[in-house]
C-alpha positions as CSV (number, residue, x, y, z in Angstrom):
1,X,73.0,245.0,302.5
2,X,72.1,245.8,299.1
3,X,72.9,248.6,296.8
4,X,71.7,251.8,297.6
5,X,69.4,253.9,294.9
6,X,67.5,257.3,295.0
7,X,64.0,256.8,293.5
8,X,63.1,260.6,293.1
9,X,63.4,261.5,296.7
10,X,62.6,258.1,297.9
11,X,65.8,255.9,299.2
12,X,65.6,252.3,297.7
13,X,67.9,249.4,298.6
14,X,70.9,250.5,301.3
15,X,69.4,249.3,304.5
16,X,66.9,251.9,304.0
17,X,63.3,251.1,304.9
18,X,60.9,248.4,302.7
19,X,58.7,250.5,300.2
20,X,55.1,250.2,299.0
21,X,54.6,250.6,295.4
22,X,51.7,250.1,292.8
23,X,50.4,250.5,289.9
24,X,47.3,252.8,288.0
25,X,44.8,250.9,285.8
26,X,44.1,254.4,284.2
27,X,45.1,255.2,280.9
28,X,48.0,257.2,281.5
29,X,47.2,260.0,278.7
30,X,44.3,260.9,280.9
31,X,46.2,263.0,282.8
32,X,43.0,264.0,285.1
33,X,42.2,260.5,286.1
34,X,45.3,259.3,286.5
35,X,46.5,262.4,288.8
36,X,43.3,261.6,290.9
37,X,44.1,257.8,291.1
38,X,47.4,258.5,292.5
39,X,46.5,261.0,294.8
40,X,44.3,258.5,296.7
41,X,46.9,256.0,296.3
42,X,49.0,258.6,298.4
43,X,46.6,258.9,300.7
44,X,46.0,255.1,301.4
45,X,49.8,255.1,301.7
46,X,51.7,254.3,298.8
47,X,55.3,256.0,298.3
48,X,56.0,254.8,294.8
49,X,53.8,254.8,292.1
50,X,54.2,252.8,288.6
51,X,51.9,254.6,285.1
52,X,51.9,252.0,282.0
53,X,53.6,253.7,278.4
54,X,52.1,251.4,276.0
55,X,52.6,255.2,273.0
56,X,53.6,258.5,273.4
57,X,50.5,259.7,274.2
58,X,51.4,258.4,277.7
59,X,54.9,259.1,277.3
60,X,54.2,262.9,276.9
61,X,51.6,262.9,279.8
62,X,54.8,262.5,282.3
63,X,55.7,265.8,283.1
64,X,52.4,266.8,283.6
65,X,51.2,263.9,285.6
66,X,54.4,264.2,288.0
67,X,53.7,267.9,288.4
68,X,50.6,267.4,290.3
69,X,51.6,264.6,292.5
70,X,53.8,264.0,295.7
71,X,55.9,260.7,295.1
72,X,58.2,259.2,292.5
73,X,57.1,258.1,289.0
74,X,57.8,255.0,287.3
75,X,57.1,254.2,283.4
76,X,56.6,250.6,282.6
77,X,57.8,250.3,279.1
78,X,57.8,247.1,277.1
79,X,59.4,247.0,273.4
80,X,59.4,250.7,272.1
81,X,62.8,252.1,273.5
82,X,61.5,255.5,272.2
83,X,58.9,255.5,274.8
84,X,61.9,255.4,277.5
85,X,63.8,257.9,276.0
86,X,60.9,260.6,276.0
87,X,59.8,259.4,279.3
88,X,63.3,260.3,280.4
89,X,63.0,263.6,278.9
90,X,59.6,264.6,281.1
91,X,61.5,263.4,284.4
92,X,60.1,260.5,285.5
93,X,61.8,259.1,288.3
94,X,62.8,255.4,287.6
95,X,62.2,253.1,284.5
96,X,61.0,249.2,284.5
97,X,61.7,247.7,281.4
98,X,62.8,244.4,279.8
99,X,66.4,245.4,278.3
100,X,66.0,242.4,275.8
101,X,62.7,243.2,274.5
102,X,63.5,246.7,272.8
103,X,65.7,246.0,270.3
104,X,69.0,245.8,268.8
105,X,72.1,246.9,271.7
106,X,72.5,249.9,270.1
107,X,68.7,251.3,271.4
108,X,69.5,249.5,274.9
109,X,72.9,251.7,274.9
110,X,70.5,255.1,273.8
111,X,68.3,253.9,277.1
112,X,71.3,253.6,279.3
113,X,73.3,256.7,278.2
114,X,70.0,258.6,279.1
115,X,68.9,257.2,282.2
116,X,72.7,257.3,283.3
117,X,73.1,261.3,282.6
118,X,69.7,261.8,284.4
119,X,70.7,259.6,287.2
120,X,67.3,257.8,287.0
121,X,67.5,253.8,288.2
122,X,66.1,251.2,286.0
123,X,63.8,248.2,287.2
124,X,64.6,245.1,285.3
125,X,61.0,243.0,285.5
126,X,61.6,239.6,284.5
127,X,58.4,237.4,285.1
128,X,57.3,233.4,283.9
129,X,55.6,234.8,280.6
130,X,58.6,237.1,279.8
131,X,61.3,234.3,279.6
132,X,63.4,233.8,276.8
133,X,62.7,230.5,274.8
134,X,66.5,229.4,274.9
135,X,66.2,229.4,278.6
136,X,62.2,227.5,278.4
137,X,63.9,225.4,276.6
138,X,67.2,224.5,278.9
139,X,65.2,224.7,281.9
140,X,62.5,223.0,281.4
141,X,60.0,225.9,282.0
142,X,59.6,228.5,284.3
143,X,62.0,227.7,287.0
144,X,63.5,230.1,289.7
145,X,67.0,229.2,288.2
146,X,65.8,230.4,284.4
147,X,64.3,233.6,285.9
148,X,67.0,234.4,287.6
149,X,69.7,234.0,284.4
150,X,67.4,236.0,282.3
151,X,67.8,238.5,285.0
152,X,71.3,238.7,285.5
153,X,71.7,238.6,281.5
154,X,70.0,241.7,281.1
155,X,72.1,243.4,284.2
156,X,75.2,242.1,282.5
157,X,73.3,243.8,279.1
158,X,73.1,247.1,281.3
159,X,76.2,247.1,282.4
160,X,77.9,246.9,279.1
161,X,76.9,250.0,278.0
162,X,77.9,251.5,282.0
163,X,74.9,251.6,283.8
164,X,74.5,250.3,287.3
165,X,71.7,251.8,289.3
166,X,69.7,248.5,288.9
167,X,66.7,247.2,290.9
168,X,65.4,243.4,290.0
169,X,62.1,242.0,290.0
170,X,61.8,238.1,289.3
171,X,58.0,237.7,290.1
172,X,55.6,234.4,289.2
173,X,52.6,233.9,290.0
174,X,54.0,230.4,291.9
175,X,54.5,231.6,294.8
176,X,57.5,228.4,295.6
177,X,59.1,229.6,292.3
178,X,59.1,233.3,293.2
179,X,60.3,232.9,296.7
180,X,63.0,230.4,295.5
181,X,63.9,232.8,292.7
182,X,64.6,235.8,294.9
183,X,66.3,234.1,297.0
184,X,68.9,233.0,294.6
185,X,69.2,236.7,293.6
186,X,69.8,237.8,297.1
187,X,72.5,235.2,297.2
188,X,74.1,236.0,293.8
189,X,73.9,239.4,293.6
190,X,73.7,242.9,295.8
191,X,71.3,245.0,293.4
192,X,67.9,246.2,295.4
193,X,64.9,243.8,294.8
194,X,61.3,244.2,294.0
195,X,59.4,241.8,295.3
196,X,55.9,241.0,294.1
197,X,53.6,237.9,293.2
198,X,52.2,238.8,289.5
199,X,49.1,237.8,288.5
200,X,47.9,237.0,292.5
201,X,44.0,237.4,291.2
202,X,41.5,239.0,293.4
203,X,42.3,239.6,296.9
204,X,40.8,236.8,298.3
205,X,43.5,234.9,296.9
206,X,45.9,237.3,296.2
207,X,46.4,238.6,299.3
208,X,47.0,235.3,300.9
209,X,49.5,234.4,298.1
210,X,51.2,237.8,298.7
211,X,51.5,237.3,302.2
212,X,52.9,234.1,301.9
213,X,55.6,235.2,298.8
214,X,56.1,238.6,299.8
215,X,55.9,238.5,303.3
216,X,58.2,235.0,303.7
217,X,60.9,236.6,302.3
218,X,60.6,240.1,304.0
219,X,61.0,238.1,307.6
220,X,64.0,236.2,305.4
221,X,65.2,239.7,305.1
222,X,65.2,239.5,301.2
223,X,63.6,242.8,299.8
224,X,63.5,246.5,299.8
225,X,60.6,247.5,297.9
226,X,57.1,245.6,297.5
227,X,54.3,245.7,295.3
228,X,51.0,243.7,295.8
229,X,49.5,243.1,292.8
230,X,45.5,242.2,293.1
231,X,42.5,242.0,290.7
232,X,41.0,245.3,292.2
233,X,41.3,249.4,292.9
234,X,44.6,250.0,293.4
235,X,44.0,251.5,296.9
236,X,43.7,247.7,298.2
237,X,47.3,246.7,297.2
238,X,48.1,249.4,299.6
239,X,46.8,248.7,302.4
240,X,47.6,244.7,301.5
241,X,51.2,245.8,301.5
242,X,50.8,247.9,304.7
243,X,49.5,244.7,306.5
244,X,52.1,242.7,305.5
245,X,54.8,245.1,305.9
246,X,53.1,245.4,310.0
247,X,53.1,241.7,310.3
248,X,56.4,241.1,309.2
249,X,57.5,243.8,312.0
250,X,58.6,246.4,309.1
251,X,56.6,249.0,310.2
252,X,55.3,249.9,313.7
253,X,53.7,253.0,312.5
254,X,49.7,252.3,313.1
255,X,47.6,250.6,315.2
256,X,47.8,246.9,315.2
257,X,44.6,245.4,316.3
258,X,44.7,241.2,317.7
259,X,41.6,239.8,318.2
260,X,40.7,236.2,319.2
261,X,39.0,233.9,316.3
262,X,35.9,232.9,318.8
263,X,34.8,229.9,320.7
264,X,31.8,228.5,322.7
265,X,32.4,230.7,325.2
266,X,32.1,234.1,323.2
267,X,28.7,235.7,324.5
268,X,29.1,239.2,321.7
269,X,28.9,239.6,318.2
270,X,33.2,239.8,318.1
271,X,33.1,240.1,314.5
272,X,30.9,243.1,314.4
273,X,32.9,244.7,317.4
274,X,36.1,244.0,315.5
275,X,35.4,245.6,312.4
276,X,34.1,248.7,314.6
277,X,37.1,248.8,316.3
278,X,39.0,248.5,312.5
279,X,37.0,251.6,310.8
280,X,37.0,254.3,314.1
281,X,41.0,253.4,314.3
282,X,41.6,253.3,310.4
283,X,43.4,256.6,310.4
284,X,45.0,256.5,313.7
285,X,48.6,256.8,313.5
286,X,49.8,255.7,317.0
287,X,52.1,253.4,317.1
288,X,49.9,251.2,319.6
289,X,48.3,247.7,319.7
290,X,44.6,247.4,320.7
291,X,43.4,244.1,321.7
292,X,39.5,243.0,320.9
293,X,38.5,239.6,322.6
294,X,35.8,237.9,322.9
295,X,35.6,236.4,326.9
296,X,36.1,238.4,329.9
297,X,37.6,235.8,332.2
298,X,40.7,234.9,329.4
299,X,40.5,238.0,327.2
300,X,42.0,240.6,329.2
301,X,45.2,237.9,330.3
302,X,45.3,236.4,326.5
303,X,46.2,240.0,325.3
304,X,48.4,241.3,328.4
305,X,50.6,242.5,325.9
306,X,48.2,245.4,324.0
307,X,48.4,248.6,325.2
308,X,44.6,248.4,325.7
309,X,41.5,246.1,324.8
310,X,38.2,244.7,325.6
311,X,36.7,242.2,326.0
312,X,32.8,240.7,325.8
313,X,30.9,239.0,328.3
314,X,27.5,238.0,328.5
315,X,26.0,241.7,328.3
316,X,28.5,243.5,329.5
317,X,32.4,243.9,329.0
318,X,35.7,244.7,330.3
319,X,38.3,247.5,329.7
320,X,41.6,246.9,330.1
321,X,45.2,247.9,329.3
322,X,48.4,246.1,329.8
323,X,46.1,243.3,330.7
324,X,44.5,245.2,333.9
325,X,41.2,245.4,334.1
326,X,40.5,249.0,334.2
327,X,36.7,248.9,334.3
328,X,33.2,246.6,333.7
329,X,30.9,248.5,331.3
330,X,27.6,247.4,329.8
331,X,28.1,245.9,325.8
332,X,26.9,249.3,324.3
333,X,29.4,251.4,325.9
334,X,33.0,249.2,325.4
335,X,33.7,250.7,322.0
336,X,33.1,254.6,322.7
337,X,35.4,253.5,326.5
338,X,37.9,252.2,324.1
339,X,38.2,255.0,322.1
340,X,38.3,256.8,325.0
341,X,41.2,255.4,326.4
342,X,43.3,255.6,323.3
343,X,42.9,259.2,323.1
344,X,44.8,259.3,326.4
345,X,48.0,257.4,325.0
């Protein structure tokens, strides 16, 4: 188990459950837009949310921006330890920085002396671009083995100057790399881990490279906090990590909806039924699977399992749960029956 940490009031690491984080693309000085982004971020889901500090514009909008929202803050600082130290002083509620990119020790022992007193926890983010030449250089390249040492030199850096409440990220956009990478971490070390393909590109990729990084190691169970990162709004990362989080059996909160990929003897549009089914259940919170198949003689024994489904037959369907046949209605009617039905669980 790794360490525990308090993120604001959200429990990271400890055996406590996986997080969803991400990240605005607003500028962080504009207070209104980036209070509204993170709003809908809450909405979709998210429970931790990261703002860039690239000046102290967006250092001083902090306080303000963490006033009008509901879940913890996170600054992501790179080279300007001043930037941590005022974002400190508005509250936020967890730092990621690189310890070696803001100077001399003496401004990496200001940053730890401040986040220590106001028992805020510290990200390290080490990623392929971020590594330091001496280890390019004895490694080869970007390796899990060099990410890894950068990362446990600037834990060792941290905890010179006695600060502890650590959470590591060792992300790459190779997904073999990244996976390999955390897993040496898990191994070597019991700090909570942020886990994360960077750079995965828009979702049609970067979902499935997510999935495959992210959600390997979850099922591994390597990770206590996750942040999809995609080429598009915000709001998708969410509900990327939500997925994966369902699939890798992390959370049961939600319908899960199976559906069989079609063959020769589908007589519906399945596809078109599915993503029906999808958008009427998309804010249904019961804890319930729904099956949507697309022959009535296999369907309703395929998915005994769901706690209801159809299925599609040559103009007309079946309704079923815990793979009884419940009732034959005509095509038209098998969503609104399903619906139905649900309401009754």
């Amino acid at each position: 188990m790794t360490k525990g940490l308090m993120v604001g009031s959200v429990p990271l690491g400890g055996g406590a459950p996986v997080t969803i984080q991400s990240m605005c693309n607003t500028k962080t000085h504009d207070i209104p837009a980036t209070v509204e982004q993170i709003l809908a971020l809450e909405a979709a889901g998210c429970e931790i949310v990261r703002v860039a500090v690239p000046d102290m514009a967006a250092a001083k909008a902090i306080g303000a921006i963490k006033s009008q929202i509901h879940i913890p803050l996170v600054a992501d600082i790179h080279f300007d330890y001043r930037l941590a130290l005022a974002c400190a002083g508005e509250g936020v509620d967890k730092l990621r920085i690189n310890p070696g990119n803001i100077g001399g020790e003496d401004r990496v022992a200001a940053v730890a002396k401040a986040y220590r007193e106001g028992k805020i926890p510290i990200r390290i983010g080490v990623n392929g671009g971020s590594l330091e030449k001496e280890l390019l250089k004895k490694y080869g390249g970007v390796t899990a083995e060099a990410l890894v040492e950068s990362a446990m030199g600037h834990v060792a850096l941290l905890n010179r100057y006695d600060f502890d409440d650590i959470c590591i990220s060792v992300k790459s956009s190779h997904v073999p790399v990244m996976m390999e990478a955390y897993r040496l971490l898990h191994e070597c070390c019991s700090y909570p881990l942020h886990l994360g393909v960077t750079e995965a590109g828009t979702p049609a990729m970067g979902v499935i490279k997510s999935a495959m990084g992210i959600g390997g190691l979850l099922c591994l169970g390597i990770g206590d906090t996750i942040r999809v990162t995609l080429t598009a709004d915000p709001v998708e990362e969410v509900y990327a990590a939500k997925r994966i989080l369902k699939a890798a059996d992390l959370r049961r909160d939600g319908v899960n909806v199976i559906a069989c990929p079609t063959c020769g003897r589908t007589n519906i549009d399945l596809i078109t039924l599915t993503e029906e089914v999808e958008r009427r259940l998309a804010g249904c919170r019961k804890n319930i699977t729904v099956a949507v198949m697309g022959c009535a003689v296999n369907g309703p024994g395929e998915a005994a399992a769901a706690d209801v489904g159809i299925a599609g037959g040559s103009g007309e369907g079946l309704l079923f749960a815990k793979g009884k046949i419940l009732r034959k209605l005509p095509q038209s009617e098998l969503v609104d029956a399903l619906m139905e039905e649900i309401e009754k669980l």
